[in-house]
C-alpha positions in Angstrom: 76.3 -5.4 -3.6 74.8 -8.2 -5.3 75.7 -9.2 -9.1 74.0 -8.8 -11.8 71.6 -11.9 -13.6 72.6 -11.0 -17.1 72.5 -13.2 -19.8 75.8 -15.4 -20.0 76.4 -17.9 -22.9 75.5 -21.0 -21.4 76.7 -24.6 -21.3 73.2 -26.0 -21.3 70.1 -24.9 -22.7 66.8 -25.5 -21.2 63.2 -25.1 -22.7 60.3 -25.5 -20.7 58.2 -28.4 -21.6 54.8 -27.7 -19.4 52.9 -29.6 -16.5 52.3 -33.4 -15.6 50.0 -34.5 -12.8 51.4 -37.1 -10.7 49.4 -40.1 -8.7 50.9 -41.1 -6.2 48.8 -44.0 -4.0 48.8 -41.1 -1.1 49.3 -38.2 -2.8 48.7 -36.3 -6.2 50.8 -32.9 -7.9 51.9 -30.9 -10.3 55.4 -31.1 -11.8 56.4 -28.7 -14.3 59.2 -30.1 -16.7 62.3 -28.4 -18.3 64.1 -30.1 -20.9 67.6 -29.3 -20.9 70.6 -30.1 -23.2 73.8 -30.4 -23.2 77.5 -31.9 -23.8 75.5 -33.6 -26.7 73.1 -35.3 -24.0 69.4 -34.2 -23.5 67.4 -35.3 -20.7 63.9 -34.2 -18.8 63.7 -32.6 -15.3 60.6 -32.8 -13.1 59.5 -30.4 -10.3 57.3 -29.4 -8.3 56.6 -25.7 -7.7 57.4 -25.2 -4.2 61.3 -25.8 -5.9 60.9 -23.6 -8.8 59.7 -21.0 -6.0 62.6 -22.2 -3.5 65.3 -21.4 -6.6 63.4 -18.2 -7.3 64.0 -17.2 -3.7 67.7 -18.5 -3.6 68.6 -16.4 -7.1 66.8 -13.3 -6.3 69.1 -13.7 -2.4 72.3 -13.4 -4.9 71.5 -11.6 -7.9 69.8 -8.2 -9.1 67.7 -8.4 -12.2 66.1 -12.0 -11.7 63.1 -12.4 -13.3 59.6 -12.9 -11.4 57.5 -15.8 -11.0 53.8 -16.4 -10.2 53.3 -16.0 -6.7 53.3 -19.3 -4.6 49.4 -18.5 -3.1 48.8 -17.3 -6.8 44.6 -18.3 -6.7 45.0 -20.1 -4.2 41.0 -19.9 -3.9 40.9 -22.8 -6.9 43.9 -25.3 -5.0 47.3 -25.6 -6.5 46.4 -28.3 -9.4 43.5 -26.5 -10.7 44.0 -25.6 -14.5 43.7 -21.5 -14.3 46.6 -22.3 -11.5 48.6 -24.4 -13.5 48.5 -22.5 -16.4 49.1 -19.1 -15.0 52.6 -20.7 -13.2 53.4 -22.5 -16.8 53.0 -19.5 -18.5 55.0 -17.6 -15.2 57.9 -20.4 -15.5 58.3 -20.2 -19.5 58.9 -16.2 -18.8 61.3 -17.0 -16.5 63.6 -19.5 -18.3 63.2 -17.5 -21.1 64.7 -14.0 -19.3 67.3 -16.2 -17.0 68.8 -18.0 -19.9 
């Protein structure tokens, strides 16, 4: 039987900052940013979606109760950095902090 995801007091605290386009010289994506705090020290983490999605996979493998996310082919018609795909997994990542933490 797997363990619940409830809500635990938490070392760190995180709050979703949004979505950044990276240019790479053979290569451009999305990263979606969490700032996260802690032990008086406050720094920015970047990733991509296929992570987010990877962790979603890996908590939902060990817990009950862990909150969706968007879909990984989520409008897949418009490509991965168009802005209605973007903005649904923003909005879809936001949720999910907010009910993990």
């Amino acid at each position: 039987r797997k363990p619940s995801m409830a809500r635990k007091s938490a070392l760190l605290g995180a709050t979703f900052q949004g979505a950044r386009t990276v240019q790479l010289p053979t290569s451009t994506y999305t990263v979606y940013v969490l700032s996260v705090a802690g032990d008086g020290r406050r720094w920015l983490v970047f990733r991509r979606y296929r992570e987010w999605h990877r962790l979603h996979e890996r908590l939902v493998a060990l817990y009950t109760n862990v909150p969706p996310i968007p879909p990984k082919t989520l409008l897949s018609i418009f490509g991965p950095m168009s802005p209605p795909v973007v903005d649904a997994r923003s909005r879809g990542l936001q949720a999910f902090l907010q009910a993990s933490l």
